[in-house]
C-alpha positions in Angstrom: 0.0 0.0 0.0 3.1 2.7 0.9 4.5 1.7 -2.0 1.5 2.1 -4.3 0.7 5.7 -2.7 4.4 6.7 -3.3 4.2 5.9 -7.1 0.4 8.0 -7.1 2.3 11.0 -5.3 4.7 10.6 -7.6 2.8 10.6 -10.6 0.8 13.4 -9.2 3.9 15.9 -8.9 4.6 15.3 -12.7 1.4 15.7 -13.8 0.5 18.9 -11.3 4.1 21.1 -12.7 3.2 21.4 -16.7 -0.4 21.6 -15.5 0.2 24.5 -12.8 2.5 25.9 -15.8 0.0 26.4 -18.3 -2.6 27.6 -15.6 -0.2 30.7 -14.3 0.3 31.2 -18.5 -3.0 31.8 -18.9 -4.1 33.6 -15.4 -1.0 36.0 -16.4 -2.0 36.4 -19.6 -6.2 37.0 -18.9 -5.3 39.6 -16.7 -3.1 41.1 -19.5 -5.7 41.0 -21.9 -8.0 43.1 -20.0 -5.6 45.6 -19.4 -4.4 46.0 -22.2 -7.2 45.3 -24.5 -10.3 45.3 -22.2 -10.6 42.0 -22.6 -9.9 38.8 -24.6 -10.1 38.6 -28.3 -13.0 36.9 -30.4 -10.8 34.7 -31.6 -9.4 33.4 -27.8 -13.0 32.0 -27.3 -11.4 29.0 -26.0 -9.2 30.7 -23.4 -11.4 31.0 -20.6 -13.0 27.3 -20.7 -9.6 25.7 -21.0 -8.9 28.1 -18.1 -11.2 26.7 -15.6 -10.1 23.3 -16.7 -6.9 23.3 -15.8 -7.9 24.6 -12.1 -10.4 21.4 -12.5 -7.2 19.2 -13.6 -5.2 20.7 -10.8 -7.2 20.2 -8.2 -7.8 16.2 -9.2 -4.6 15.2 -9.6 -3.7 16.9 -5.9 -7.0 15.0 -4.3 -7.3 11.7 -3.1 -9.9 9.2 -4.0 -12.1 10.1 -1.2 -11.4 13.8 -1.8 -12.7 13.0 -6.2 -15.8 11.3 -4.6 -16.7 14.3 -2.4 -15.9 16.8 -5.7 -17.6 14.9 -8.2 -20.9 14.9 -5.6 -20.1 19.1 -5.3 -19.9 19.2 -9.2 -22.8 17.0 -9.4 -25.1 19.1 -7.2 -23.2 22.2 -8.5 -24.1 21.9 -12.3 -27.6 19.9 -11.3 -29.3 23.0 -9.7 -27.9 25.3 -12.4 -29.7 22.9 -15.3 -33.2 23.8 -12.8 -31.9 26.8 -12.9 -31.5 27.9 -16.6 -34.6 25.4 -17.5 -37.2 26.7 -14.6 -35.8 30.2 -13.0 -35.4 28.5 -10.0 -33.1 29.4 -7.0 -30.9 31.9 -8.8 -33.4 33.7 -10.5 -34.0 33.8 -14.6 -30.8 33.3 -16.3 -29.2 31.9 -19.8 -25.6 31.3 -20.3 -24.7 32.3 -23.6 -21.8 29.9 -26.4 -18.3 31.5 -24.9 -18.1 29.0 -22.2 -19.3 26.3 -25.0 -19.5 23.5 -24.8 -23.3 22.9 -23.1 -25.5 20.3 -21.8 -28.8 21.4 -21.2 -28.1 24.7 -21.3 -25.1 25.0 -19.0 -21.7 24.6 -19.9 -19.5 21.7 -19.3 -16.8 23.7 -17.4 -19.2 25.0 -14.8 -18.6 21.2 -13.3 -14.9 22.1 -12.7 -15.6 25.9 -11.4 -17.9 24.1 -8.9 -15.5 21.9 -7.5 -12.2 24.0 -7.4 -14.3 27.2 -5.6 -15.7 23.8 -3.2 -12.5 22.7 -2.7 -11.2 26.2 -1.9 -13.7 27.2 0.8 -13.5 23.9 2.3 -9.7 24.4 3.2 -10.0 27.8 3.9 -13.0 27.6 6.5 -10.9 24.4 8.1 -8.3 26.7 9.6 -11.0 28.2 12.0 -11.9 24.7 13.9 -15.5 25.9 13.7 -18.4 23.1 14.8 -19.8 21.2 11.8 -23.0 22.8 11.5 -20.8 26.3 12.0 -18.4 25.1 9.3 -21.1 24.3 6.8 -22.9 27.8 7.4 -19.8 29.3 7.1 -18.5 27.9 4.3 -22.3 28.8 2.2 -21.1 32.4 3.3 -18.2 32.2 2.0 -19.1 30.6 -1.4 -21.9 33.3 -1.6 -19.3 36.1 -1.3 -17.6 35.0 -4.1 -20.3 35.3 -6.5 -20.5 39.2 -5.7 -16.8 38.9 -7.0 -17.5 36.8 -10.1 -21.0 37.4 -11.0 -20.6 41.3 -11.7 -17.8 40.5 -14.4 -19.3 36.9 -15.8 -23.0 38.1 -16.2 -21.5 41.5 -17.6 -18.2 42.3 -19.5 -17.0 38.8 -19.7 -20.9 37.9 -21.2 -20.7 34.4 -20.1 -24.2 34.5 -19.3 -27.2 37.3 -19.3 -29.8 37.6 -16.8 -33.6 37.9 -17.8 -34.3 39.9 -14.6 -32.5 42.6 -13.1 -31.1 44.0 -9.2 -29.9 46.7 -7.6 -26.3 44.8 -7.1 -24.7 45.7 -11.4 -27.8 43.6 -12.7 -28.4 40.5 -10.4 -31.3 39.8 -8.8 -31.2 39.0 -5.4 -32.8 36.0 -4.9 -29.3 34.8 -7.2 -27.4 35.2 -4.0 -29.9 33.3 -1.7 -29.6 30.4 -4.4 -26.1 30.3 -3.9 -26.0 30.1 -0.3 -28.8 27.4 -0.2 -27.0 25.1 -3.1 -23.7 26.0 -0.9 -24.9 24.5 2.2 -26.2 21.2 0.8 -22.6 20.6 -0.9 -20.7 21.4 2.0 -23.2 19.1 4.2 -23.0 16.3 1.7 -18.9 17.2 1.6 -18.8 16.6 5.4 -20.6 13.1 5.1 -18.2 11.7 2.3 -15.1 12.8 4.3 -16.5 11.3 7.5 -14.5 13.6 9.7 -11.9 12.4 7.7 -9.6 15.6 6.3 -6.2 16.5 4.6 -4.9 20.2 4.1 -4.0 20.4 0.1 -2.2 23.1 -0.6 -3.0 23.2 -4.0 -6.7 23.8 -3.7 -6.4 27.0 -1.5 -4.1 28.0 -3.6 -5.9 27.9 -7.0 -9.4 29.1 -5.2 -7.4 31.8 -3.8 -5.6 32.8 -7.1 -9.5 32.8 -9.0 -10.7 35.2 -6.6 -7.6 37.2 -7.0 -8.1 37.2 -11.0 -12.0 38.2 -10.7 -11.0 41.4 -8.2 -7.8 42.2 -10.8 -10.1 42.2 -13.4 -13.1 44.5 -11.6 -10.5 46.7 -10.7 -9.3 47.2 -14.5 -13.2 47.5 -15.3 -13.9 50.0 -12.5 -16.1 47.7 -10.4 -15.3 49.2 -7.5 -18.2 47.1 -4.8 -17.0 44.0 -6.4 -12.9 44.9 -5.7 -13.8 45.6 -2.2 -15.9 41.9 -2.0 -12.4 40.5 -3.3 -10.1 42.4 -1.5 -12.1 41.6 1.6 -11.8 37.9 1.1 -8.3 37.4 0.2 -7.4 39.4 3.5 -10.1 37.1 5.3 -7.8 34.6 3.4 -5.2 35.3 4.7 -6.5 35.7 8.2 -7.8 32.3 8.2 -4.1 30.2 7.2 -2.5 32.1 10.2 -5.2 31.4 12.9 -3.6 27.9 13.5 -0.1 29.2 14.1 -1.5 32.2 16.1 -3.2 29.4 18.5 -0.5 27.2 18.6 1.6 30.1 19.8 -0.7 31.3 22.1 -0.7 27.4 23.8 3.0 27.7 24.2 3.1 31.2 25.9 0.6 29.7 27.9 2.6 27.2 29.5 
């Protein structure tokens, strides 16, 4: 068994550097785009699909089996409620995703199944530093997922066009009720994620790291666009970010002093 998890974690760290690569290549050279163009060309349809892919590929070949189980079920869930919602205006309110995150099955794109895991995966380690109870963890964590959207929605449902709401709200276009969907559908994959993992948890690195970086890329980019509300909802997380990975070393040092 050691010897058949050292040739996975092996195969992993050759898989994750060209992978990692091409990701950074392409979060460098979004950002670029925008500022210097105000945004990708027609012709770099592809970019932003293959984007999220890689994050998806990252984040897989860093998990464990148990960890894939538990992402496939946040995908799952993830993509399921946005086919209800495209189909039926339910949860988030009446949407349609347009062809540049193409392709799509029934209605929503195939990449949306990768964004949903690798944001997941993200707020799951993050909200793990705190040591909050399960029930605080979960609610927590549907926060936290929800405060991204104000970072991503602004830019997706607007200058990126990825997809167009029917109905409009006060916060650059989205309704409301878009936000109280995401916290609902947040809190059923984080309580489904804590029964799969069984108590049952391992810090990765890499998923913090490429959550973080997404959020990161969605406040550059609102920044370049002048989307001021939805910089501050970024720059508010990452420093919450931030916050969070130091709490255990803060308590650890504050047990030692103790003594």
């Amino acid at each position: 068994m050691a010897i058949d998890s050292m040739i996975k974690s092996r195969g992993a760290k050759i898989l994750v550097a060209p992978l990692a690569l091409a990701y950074a290549v392409m979060w460098v050279g979004g950002i670029g785009s925008h500022l210097l163009h105000g945004g990708p060309p027609a012709h770099m349809w592809w970019a932003a699909p293959v984007f999220l892919a890689l994050a998806g590929l990252i984040l897989l070949v860093t998990s464990n089996a148990g960890e894939i189980r538990a992402l496939v079920a946040a995908a799952a869930i993830g993509v399921a409620s946005e086919v209800v919602g495209v189909r039926y205006g339910f949860l988030y309110g009446e949407y349609a995703y347009t062809d540049a995150l193409r392709p799509l099955v029934f209605g929503v794109p195939l990449v949306m199944a990768s964004a949903w895991m690798v944001l997941a995966a993200y707020v799951r380690q993050v909200v793990s530093y705190i040591r909050l109870p399960a029930w605080a963890e979960v609610t927590a964590a549907s926060l936290w997922m929800t405060a991204i959207d104000l970072v991503i929605d602004p830019l997706a449902a607007g200058r990126l066009g990825y997809w167009r709401w029917v109905e409009g709200g006060r916060y650059y276009g989205i309704p409301a009720r878009n936000f109280l969907g995401w916290f609902i559908v947040s809190f059923l994959i984080f309580s489904l994620i804590g029964v799969l993992e069984g108590g049952r948890r391992r810090a990765n690195p890499w998923a913090r790291l490429i959550g973080l970086s997404i959020v990161v890329f969605f406040t550059a980019i609102a920044l370049i666009h002048g989307l001021m509300l939805a910089v501050s909802a970024g720059a508010t997380l990452c420093v919450l970010d931030l916050a969070a990975a130091r709490l255990p070393a803060r308590i650890k040092a504050m047990r030692v002093s103790s003594r």
